[in-house]
C-alpha positions in Angstrom: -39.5 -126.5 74.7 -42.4 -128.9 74.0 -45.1 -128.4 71.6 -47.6 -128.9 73.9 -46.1 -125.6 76.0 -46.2 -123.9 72.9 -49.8 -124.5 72.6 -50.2 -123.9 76.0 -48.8 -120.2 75.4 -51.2 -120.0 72.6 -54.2 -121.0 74.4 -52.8 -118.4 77.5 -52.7 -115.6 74.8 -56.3 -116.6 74.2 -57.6 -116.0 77.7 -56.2 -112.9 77.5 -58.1 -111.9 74.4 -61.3 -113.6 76.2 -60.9 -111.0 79.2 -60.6 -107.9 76.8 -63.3 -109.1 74.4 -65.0 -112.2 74.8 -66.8 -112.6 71.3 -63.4 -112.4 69.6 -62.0 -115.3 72.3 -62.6 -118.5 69.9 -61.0 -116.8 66.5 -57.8 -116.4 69.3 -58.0 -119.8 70.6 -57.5 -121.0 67.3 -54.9 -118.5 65.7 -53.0 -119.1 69.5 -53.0 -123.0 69.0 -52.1 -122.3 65.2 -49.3 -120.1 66.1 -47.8 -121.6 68.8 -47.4 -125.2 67.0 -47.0 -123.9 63.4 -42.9 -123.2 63.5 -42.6 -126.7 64.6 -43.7 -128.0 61.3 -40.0 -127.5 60.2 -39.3 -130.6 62.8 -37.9 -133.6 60.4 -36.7 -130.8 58.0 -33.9 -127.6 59.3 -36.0 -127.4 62.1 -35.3 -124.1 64.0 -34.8 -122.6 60.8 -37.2 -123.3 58.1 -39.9 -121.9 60.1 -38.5 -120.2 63.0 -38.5 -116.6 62.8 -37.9 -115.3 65.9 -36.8 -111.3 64.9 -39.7 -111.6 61.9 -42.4 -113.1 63.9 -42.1 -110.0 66.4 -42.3 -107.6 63.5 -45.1 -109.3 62.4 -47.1 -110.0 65.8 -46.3 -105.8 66.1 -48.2 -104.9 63.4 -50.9 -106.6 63.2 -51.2 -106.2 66.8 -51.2 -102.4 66.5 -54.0 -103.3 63.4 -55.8 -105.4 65.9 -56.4 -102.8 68.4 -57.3 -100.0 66.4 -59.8 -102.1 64.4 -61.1 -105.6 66.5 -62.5 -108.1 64.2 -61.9 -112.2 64.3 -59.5 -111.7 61.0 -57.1 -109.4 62.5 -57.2 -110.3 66.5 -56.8 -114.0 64.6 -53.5 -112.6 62.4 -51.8 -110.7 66.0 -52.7 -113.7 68.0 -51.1 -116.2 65.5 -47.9 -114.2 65.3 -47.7 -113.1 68.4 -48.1 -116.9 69.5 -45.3 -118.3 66.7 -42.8 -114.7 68.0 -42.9 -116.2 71.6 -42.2 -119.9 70.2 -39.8 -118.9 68.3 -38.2 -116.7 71.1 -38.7 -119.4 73.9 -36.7 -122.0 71.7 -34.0 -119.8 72.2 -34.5 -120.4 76.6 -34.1 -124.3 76.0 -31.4 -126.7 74.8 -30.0 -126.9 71.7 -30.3 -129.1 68.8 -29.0 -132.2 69.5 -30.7 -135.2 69.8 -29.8 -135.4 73.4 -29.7 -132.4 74.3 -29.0 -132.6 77.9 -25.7 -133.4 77.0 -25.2 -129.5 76.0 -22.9 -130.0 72.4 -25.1 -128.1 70.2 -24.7 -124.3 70.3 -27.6 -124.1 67.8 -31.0 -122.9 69.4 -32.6 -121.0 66.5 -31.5 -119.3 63.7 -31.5 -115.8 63.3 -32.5 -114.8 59.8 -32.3 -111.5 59.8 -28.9 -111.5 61.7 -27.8 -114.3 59.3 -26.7 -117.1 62.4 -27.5 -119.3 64.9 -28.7 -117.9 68.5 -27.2 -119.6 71.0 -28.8 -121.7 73.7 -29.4 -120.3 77.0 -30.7 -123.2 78.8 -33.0 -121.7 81.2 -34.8 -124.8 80.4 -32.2 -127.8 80.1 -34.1 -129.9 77.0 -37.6 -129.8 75.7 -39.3 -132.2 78.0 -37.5 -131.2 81.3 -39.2 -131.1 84.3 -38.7 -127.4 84.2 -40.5 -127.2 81.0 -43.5 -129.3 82.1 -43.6 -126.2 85.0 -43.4 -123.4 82.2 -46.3 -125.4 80.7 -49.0 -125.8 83.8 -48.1 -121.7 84.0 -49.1 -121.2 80.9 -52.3 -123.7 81.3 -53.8 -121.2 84.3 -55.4 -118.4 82.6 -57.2 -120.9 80.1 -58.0 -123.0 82.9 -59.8 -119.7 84.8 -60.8 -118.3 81.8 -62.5 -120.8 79.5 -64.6 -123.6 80.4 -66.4 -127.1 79.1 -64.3 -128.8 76.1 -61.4 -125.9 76.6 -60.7 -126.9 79.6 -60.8 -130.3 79.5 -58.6 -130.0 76.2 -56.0 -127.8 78.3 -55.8 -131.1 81.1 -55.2 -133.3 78.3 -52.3 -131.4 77.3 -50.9 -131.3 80.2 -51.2 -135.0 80.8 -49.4 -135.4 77.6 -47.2 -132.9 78.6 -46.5 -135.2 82.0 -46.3 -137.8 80.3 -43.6 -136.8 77.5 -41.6 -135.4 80.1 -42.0 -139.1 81.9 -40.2 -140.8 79.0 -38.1 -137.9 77.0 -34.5 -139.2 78.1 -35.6 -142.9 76.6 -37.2 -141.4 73.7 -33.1 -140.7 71.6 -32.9 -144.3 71.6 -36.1 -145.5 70.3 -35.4 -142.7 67.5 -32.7 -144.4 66.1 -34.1 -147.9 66.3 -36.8 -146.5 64.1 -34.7 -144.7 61.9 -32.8 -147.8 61.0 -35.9 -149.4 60.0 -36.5 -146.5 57.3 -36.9 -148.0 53.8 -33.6 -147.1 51.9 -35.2 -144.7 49.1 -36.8 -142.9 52.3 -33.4 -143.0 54.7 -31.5 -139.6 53.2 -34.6 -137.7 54.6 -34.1 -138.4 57.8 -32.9 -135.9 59.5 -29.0 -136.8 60.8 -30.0 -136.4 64.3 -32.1 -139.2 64.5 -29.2 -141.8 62.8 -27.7 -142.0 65.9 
């Protein structure tokens, strides 16, 4: 799925905090918008893999949730948001396409990898492709409770995402193409980083 309905989840996860206790709602906004966009960071590298933990992220997001409750504080409602935000990216990855570069085409059988189970997860395509208008629908979901919830720069932060979000899924199916026009241009030294992917 996008980013942007990764940090969407994130900032939903928030408003939820903000309901139960509003003083700890900020430290969540953060920690959401951290987790949700953090295993993402593995995108030019084994993306899906590097930083996508999907069975670790839920151990993780359970403890420290279960630390969270029993003892409220910005660190620890901070540490479950954040890992309960990355479990769900992780785990939503998994509802989309795989990981080809057009992945409407349905080739890949790669969603995200499993670490503890030692394989790739399969894609279930409940969303076709990141960027699908499905996806853009997940997103404006997601964008509700922040919207009701939070006001001022917060909100007007969550439109912007979603105008990005709108706008992403505008383009998406031209964007394979200008990805490998770019990644022709790729100084030599630089070329063998480039993920295959985006060589055509």
């Amino acid at each position: 799925m996008m980013a942007t309905t990764h940090a969407l989840v994130g900032a939903a996860l928030a408003a939820a905090v903000s309901v139960i206790a509003p003083e700890l709602a900020p430290a969540a906004l953060v920690a959401g918008l951290a987790g949700g966009a953090f295993p993402d960071l593995d995108l030019y590298g084994y993306h899906r893999r590097t930083l996508h933990f999907p069975s670790l992220y839920t151990v993780a997001a359970a403890m420290t949730g279960l630390v969270a409750v029993a003892a409220p504080t910005v660190v620890t409602v901070g540490a479950a948001t954040f890992f309960v935000a990355a479990a769900l990216h992780a785990r939503m990855d998994r509802y989309g396409g795989g990981l080809e570069l057009r992945p409407w085409q349905n080739t890949s059988d790669r969603a995200v990898y499993d670490h503890v189970r030692g394989r790739w997860r399969r894609p279930l395509r409940w969303v076709r492709y990141d960027g699908a208008p499905e996806d853009l629908l997940v997103a404006t979901v997601f964008a509700v409770p922040p919207l009701l919830v939070f006001d001022g720069a917060v909100q007007l932060g969550v439109l912007a995402v979603l105008g990005v979000s709108g706008g992403y899924v505008a383009v998406r199916k031209r964007l394979p193409d200008l990805a490998v026009v770019l990644a022709g241009y790729v100084p030599r030294p630089f070329a063998d980083h480039v993920p295959a992917r985006y060589r055509g």
